[in-house]
C-alpha positions as a LaTeX table, in Angstrom:
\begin{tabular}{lrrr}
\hline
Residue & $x$ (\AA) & $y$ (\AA) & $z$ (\AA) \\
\hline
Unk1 & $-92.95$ & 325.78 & 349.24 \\
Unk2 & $-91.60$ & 327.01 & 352.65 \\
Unk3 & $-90.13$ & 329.84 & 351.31 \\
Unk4 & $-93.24$ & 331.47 & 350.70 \\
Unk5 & $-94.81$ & 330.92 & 353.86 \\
Unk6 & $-91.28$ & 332.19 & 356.06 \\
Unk7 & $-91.76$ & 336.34 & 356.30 \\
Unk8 & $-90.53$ & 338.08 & 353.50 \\
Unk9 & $-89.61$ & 341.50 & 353.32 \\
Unk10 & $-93.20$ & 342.32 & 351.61 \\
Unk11 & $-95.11$ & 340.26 & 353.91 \\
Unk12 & $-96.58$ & 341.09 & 357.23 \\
Unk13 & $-95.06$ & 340.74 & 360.66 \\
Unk14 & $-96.70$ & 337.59 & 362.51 \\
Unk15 & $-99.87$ & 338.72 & 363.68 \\
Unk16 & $-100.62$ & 338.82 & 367.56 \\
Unk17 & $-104.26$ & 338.73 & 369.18 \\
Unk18 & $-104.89$ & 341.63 & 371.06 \\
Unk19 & $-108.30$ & 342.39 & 373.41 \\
Unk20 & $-108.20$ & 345.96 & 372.37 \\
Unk21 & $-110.71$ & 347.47 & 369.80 \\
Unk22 & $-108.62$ & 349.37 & 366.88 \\
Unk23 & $-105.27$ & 347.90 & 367.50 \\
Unk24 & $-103.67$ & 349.61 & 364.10 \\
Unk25 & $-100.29$ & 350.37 & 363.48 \\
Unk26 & $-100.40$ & 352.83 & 360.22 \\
Unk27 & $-97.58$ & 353.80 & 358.61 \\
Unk28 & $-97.48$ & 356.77 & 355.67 \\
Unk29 & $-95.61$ & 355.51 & 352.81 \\
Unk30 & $-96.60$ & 359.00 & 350.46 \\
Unk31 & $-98.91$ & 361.31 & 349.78 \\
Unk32 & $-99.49$ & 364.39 & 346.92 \\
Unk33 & $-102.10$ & 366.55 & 345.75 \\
Unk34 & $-105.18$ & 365.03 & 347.19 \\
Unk35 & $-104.24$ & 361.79 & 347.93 \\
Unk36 & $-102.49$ & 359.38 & 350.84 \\
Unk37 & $-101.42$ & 356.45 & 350.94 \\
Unk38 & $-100.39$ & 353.92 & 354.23 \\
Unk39 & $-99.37$ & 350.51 & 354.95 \\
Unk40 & $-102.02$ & 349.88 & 357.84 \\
Unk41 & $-101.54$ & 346.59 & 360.11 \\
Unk42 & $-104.47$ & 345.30 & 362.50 \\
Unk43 & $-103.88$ & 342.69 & 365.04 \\
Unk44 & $-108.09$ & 342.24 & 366.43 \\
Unk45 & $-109.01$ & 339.06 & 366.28 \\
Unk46 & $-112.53$ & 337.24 & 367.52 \\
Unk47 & $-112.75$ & 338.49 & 371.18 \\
Unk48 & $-112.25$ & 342.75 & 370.18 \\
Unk49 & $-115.78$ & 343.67 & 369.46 \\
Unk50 & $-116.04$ & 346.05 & 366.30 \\
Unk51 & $-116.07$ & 349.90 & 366.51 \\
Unk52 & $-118.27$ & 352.01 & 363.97 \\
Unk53 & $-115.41$ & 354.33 & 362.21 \\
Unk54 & $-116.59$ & 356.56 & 359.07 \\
Unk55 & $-113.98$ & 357.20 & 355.70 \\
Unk56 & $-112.74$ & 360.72 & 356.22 \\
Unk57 & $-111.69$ & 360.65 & 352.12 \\
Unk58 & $-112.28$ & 357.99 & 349.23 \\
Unk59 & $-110.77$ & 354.88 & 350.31 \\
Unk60 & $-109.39$ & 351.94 & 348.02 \\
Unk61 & $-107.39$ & 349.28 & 350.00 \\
Unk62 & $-105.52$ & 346.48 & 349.09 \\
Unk63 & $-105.61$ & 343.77 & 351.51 \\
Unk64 & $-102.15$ & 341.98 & 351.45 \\
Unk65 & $-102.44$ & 339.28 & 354.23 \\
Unk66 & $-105.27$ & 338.18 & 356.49 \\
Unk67 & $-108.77$ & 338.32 & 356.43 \\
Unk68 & $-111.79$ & 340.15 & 357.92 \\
Unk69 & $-115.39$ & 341.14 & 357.34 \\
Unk70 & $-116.33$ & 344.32 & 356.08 \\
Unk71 & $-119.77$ & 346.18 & 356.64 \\
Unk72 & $-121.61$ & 348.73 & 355.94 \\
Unk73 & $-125.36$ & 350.14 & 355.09 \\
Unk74 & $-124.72$ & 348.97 & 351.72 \\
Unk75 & $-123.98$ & 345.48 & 352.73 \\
Unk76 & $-121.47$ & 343.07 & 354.30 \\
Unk77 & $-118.26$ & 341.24 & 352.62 \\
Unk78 & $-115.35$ & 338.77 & 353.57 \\
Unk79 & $-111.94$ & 340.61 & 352.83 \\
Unk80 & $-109.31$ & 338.59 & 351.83 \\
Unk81 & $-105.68$ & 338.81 & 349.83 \\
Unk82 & $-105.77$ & 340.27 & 346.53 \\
Unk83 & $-108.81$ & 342.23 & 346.72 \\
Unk84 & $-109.52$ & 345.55 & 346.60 \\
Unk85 & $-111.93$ & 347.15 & 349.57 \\
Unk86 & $-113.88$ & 350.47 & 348.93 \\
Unk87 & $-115.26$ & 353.75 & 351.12 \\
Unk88 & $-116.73$ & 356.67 & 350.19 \\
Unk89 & $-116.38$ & 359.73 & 352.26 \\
Unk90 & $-118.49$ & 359.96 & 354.85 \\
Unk91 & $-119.04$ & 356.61 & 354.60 \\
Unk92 & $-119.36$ & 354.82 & 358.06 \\
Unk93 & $-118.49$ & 351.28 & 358.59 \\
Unk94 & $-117.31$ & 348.53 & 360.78 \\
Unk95 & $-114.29$ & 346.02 & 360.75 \\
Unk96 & $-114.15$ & 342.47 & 362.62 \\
Unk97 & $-112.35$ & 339.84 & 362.78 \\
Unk98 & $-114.51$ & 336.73 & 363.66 \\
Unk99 & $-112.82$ & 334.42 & 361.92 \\
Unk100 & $-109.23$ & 334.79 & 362.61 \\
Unk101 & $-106.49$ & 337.00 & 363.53 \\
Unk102 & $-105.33$ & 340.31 & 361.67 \\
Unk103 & $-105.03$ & 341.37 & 358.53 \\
Unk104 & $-102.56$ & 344.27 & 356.56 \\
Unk105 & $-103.81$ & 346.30 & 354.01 \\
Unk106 & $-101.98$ & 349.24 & 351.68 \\
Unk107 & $-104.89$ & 351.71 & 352.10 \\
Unk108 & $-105.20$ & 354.23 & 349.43 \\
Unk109 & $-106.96$ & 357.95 & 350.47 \\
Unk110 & $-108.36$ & 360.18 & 347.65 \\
Unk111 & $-110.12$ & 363.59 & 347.67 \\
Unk112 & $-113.73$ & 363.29 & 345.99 \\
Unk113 & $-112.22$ & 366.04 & 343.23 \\
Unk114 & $-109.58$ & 364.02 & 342.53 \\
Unk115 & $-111.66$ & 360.75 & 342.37 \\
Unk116 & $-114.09$ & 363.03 & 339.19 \\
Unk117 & $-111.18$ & 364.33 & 337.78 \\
Unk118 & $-109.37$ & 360.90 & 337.27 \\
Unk119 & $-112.66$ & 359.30 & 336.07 \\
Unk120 & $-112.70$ & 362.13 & 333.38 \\
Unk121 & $-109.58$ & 362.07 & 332.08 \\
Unk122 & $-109.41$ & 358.20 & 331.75 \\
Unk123 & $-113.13$ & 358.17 & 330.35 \\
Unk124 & $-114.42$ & 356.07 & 333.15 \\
Unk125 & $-118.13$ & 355.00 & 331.73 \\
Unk126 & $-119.61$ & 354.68 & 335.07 \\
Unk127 & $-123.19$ & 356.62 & 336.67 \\
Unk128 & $-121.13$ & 357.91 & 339.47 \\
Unk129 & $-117.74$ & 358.10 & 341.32 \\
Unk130 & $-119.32$ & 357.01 & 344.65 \\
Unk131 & $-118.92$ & 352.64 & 344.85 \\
Unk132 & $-121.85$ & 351.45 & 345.23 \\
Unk133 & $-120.44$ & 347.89 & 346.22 \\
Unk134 & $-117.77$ & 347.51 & 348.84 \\
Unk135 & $-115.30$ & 344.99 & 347.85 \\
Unk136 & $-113.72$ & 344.20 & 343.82 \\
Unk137 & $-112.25$ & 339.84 & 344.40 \\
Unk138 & $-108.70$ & 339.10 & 343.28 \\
Unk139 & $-109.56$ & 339.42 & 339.39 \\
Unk140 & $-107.24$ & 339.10 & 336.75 \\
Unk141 & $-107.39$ & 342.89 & 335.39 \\
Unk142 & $-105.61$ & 343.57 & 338.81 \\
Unk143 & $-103.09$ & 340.74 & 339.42 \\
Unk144 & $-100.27$ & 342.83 & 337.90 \\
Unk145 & $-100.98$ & 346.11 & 339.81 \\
Unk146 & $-101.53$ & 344.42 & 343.18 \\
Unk147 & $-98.10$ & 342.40 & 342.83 \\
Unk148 & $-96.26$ & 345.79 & 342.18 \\
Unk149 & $-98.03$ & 347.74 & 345.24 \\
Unk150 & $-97.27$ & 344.90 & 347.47 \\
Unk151 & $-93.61$ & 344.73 & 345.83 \\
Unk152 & $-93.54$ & 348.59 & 346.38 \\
Unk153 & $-94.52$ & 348.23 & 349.93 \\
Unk154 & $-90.76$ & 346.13 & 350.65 \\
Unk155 & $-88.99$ & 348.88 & 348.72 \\
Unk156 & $-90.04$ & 351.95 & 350.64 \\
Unk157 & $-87.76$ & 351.44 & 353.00 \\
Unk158 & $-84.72$ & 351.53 & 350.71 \\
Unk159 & $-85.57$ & 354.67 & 348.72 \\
Unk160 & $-85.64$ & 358.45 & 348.39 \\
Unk161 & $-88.56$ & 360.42 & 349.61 \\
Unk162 & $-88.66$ & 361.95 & 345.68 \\
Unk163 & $-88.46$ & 358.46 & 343.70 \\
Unk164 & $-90.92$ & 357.30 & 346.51 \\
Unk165 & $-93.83$ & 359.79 & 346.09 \\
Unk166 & $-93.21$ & 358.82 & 342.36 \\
Unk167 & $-93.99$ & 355.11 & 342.43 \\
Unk168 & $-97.16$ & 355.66 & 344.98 \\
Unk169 & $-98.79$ & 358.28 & 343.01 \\
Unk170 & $-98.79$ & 356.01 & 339.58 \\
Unk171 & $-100.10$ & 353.14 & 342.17 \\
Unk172 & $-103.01$ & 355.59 & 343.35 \\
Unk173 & $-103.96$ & 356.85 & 339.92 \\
Unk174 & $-103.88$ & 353.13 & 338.42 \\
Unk175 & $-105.66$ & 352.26 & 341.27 \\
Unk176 & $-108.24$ & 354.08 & 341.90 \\
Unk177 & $-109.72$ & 353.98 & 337.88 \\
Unk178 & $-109.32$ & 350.18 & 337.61 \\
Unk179 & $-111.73$ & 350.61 & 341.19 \\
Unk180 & $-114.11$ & 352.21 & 339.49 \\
Unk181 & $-114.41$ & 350.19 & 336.34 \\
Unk182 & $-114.18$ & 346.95 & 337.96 \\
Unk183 & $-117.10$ & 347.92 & 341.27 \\
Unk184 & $-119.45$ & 348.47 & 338.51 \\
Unk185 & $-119.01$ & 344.50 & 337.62 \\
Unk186 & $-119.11$ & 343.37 & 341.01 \\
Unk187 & $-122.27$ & 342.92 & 342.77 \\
Unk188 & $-122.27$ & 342.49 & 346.46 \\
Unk189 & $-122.56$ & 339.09 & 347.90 \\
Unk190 & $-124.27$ & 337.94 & 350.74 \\
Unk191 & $-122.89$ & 335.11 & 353.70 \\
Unk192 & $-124.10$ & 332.96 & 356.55 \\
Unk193 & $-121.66$ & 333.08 & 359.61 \\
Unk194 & $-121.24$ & 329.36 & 359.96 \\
Unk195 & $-120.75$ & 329.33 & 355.49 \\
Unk196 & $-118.16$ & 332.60 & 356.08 \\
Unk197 & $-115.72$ & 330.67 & 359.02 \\
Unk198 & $-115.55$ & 327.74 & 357.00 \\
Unk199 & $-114.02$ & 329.77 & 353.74 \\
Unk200 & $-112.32$ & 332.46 & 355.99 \\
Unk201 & $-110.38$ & 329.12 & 357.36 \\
Unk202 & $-109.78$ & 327.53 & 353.77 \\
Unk203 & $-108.83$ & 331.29 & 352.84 \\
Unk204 & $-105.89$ & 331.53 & 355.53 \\
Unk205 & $-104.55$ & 327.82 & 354.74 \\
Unk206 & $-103.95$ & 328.76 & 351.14 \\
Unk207 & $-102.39$ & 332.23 & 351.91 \\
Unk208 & $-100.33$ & 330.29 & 354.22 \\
Unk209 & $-99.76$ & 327.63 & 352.01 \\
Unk210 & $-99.84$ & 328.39 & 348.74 \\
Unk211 & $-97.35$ & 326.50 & 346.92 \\
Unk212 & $-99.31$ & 322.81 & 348.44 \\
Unk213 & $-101.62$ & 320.73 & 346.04 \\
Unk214 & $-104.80$ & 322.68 & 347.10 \\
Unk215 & $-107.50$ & 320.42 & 344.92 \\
Unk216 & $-111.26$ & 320.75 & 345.07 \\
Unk217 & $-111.62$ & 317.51 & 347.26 \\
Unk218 & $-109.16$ & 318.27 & 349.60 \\
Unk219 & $-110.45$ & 321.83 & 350.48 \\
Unk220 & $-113.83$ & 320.53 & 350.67 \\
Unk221 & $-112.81$ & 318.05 & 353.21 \\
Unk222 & $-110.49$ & 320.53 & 355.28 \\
Unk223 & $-114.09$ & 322.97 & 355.40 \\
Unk224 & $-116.16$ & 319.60 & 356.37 \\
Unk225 & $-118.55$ & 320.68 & 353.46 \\
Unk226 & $-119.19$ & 318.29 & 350.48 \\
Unk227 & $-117.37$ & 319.18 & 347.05 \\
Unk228 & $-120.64$ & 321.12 & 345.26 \\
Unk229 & $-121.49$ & 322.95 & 348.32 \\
Unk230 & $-117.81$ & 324.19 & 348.89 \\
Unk231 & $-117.45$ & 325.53 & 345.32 \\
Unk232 & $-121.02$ & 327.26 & 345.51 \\
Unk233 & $-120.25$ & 329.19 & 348.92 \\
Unk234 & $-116.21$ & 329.64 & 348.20 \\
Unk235 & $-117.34$ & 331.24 & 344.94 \\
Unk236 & $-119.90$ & 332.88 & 346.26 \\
Unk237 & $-118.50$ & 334.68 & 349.51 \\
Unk238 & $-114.80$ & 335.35 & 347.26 \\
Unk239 & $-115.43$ & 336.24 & 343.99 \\
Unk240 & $-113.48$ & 333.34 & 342.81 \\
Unk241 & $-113.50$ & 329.44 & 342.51 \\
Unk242 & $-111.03$ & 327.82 & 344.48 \\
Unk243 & $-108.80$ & 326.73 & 341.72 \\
Unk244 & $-108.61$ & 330.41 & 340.63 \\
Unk245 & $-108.31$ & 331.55 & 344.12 \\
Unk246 & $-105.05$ & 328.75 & 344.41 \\
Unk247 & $-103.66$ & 329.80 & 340.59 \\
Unk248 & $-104.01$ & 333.84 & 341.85 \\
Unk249 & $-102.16$ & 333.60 & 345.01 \\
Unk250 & $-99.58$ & 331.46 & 344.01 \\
Unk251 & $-98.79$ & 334.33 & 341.26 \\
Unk252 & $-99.40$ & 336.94 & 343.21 \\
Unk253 & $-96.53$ & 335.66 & 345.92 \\
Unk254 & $-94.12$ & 334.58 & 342.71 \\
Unk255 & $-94.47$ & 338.25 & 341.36 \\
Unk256 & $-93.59$ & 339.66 & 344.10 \\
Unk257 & $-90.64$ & 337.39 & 344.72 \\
Unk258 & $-89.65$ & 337.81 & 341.31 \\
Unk259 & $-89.19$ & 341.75 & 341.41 \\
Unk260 & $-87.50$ & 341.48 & 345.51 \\
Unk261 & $-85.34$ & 338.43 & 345.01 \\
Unk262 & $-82.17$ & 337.29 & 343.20 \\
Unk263 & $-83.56$ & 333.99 & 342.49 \\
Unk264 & $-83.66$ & 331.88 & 339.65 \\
Unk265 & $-87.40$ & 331.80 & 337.43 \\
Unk266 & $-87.51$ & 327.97 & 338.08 \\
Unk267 & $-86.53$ & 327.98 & 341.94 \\
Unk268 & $-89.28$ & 330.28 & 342.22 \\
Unk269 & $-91.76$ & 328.38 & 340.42 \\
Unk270 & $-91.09$ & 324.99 & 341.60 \\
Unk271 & $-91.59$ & 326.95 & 345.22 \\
Unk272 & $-94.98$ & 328.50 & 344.08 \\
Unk273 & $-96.32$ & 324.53 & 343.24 \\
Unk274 & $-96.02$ & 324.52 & 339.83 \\
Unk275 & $-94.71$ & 321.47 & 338.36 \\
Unk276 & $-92.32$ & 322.73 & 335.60 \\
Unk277 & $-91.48$ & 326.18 & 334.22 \\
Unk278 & $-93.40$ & 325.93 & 330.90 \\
Unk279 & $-96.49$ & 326.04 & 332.49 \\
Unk280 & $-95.34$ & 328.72 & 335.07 \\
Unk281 & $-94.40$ & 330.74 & 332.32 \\
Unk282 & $-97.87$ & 329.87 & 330.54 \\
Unk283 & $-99.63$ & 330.90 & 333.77 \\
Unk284 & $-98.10$ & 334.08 & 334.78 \\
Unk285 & $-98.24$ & 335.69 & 331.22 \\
Unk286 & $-102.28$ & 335.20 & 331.12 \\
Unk287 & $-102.34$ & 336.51 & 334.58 \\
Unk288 & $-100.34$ & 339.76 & 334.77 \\
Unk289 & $-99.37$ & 340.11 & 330.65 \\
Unk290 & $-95.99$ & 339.63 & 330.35 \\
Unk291 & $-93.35$ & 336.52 & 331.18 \\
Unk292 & $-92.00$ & 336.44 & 334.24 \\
Unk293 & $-88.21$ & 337.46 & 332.87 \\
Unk294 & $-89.74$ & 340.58 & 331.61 \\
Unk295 & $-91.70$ & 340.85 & 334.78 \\
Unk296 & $-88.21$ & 341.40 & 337.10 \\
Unk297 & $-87.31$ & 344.76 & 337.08 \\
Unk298 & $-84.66$ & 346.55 & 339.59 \\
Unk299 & $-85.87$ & 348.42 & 342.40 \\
Unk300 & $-86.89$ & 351.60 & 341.87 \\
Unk301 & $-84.76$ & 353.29 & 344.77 \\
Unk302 & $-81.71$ & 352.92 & 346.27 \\
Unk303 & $-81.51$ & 355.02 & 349.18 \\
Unk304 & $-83.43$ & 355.06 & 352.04 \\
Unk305 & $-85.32$ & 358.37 & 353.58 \\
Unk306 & $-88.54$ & 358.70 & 355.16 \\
Unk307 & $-91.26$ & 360.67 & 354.36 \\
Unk308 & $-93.55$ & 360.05 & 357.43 \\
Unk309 & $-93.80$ & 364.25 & 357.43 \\
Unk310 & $-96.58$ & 364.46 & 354.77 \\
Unk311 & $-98.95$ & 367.11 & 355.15 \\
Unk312 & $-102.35$ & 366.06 & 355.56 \\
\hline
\end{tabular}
């Protein structure tokens, strides 16, 4: 169970309060024809009071680690790991952390043209490529894509500039259409403060935790809320109930073991709390579609040269 929480190579450095608004370290990982795409670190935390910014492109972002709110004209949303947050250009917004300390994201940046002509060619059946919701939860139509971006994230660093702009542009295309199909199911949800600290706090445990017996009655007790009311608001404010939140993250940190570790299957899932391999296996082949021995796959670089020279 420890072995999740330490800092692996696709996690996030600790995070570390700081008192100044917009404290992000961004870091290009590729770009192409009409897209971008960053790991993006930000250490705010209660006391740095939010800045208006505005989305200079179409912006999908996974958020790795951490949690924040999210909020725009066209509503307000807790962020958390797993889940996909979305900007249209021109959009403006704002980004707090009221809750807790710092969050990383792999932020995705598309040109509108791009965004149509994707939709087109994959048939997207949607009104219009501008999200009309802000957030898409941890759902199981993205658990396998996620777990590779986040793997891809550790592997950047060991690979060529060519094989590099290769793996992110797949990423951005995947990305971007299962965005668009799956904002269409996912109406915005609402939050009261008090309701949003208590999950935010339940949100960071399990991150943090993952691999622990996380049951209904236990979570309800750590958020001082009683069992019906948890569920309700947890569901509510993350897409997801807390056993699925628990299942989801425990994957999502064993996939991405899986494809940067030399471990065995069953180390891993004994670490990720799951009492025997059978049901590990059961578990991660409804989640991402495959087992999790045809899940590891070698890296897909082996050298090491940066790319930080994109044109923008």
């Amino acid at each position: 169970m420890g072995k999740i929480a330490v800092e692996l190579e696709s996690g996030p450095a600790p995070f570390v309060a700081s008192d100044t608004p917009n404290q992000l370290v961004r870091q290009q990982l590729a770009c192409g024809d009409g897209w971008s795409v960053s790991d993006v670190t930000c250490h705010a935390g209660p006391n740095v009071r939010p800045v208006e910014e505005q989305h200079s492109r179409v912006c999908v972002a996974i958020v790795r680690a951490g949690s924040f709110q999210y909020e725009s004209s066209a509503g307000r949303e807790l962020m958390t790991p797993g889940s996909l947050m979305l900007g249209n250009a021109g959009q403006c917004f704002e980004c707090s952390h009221e809750h807790g300390v710092g969050d990383r994201c792999i932020s995705f940046a598309y040109a509108p043209q791009l965004i149509d002509d994707l939709a087109a060619d994959a048939g997207v059946r949607i009104r219009s490529t501008r999200f009309s919701s802000l957030r898409v939860p941890p759902l199981r139509r993205l658990a396998n894509l996620v777990a590779r971006a986040c793997a891809g994230v550790a592997r950047s660093s060991t690979s060529t500039a060519t094989e590099r702009t290769k793996f992110w542009e797949e990423i951005a295309q995947e990305l971007v259409v299962e965005a668009l199909e799956s904002a269409s199911e996912a109406p915005g949800r609402g939050s009261s403060p008090a309701a949003e600290a208590r999950v935010t706090r339940i949100v960071r445990m399990i991150e943090t935790r993952p691999g622990e017996e996380h049951d209904l009655g236990t979570l309800a007790r750590e958020a001082r809320l009683s069992r019906y009311h948890f569920l309700r608001v947890f569901q509510q404010l993350t897409g997801l109930t807390p056993h699925q939140y628990v299942l989801r993250s425990r994957l999502r940190h064993a996939a991405i073991r899986l494809q940067l570790e030399r471990k065995r299957i069953l180390d891993i899932a004994l670490d990720s709390g799951f009492g025997d391999v059978s049901n590990f296996n059961h578990a991660f082949r409804a989640e991402l579609g495959v087992s999790p021995r045809g899940y590891i796959r070698p890296a897909y670089a082996d050298n090491s040269l940066r790319s930080d020279q994109c044109p923008p």
